[in-house]
N, C-alpha and C positions, 0 to 999 in steps of 0.2 A: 798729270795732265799730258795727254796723248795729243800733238800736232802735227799734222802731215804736213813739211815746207817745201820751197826751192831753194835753189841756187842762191837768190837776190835775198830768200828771207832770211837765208843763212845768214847772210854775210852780214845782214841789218841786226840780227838776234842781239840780244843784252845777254854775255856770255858768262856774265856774275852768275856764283856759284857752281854746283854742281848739277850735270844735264847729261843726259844719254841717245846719245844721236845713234838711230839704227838705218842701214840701205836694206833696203829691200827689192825683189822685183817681184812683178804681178803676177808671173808665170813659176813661181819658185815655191815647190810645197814646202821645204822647211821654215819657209817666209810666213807664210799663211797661219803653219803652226804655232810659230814666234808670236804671232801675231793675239793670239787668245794667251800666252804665255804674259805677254806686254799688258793686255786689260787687267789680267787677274793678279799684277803686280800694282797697276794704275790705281785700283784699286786698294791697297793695302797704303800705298804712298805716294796717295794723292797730290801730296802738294810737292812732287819731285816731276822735274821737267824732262821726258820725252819728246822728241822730235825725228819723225819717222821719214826718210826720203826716197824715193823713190830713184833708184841705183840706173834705171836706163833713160830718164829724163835728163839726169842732170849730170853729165860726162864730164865736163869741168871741174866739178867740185868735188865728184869720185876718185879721179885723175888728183886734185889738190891734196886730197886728203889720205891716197895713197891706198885706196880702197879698191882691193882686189878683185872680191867674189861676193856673195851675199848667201845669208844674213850675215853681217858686218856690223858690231853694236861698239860704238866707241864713248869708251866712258872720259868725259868731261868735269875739268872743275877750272871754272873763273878763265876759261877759251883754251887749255890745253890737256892735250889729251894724256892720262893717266894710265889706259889699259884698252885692249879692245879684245874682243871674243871673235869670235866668227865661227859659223855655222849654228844650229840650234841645241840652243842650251838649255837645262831646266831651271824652273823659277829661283833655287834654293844658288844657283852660279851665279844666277845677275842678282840677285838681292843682295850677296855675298861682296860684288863688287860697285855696288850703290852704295853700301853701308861702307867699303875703303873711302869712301868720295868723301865723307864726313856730313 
């Protein structure tokens, strides 16, 4: 399941289990491409949570979370971060680091 949040839905989230929060911005081609890389994962594992945010809306929580540049994909389990990628990766790298997440 693929969700676009903010800031506030962040912080409200039920951080149980394992979730993969990506920054993105609107102007960033490797973003776009992540972005058909992310359905065609959504797809395979479905019932794994996604949360995609948008890196120039929400400075705060970029800045919180220490989040540099974009594509930024931080992998999550039960509200701490495990691993993070950045820049665009292929499907077989973040599947690889979904499936550490248990």
């Amino acid at each position: 399941m693929i969700q676009e949040i903010n800031t506030e839905q962040y912080h409200a989230l039920d951080k149980t289990g394992p979730m993969l929060v990506e920054f993105y911005s609107k102007t960033c081609g490797p973003c776009k491409m992540l972005s058909f890389v992310l359905k065609d994962i959504d797809k395979i594992k479905s019932d794994f949570k996604v949360f995609i945010i948008d890196f120039d809306e929400n400075k705060d929580l970029k800045e919180q979370l220490r989040v540099k540049g974009f594509p930024t994909m931080l992998f999550m389990k039960d509200g701490k971060e495990m691993n993070r990628l950045t820049g665009l990766k292929q499907k077989p790298a973040i599947i690889k680091e979904i499936e550490a997440l248990g």
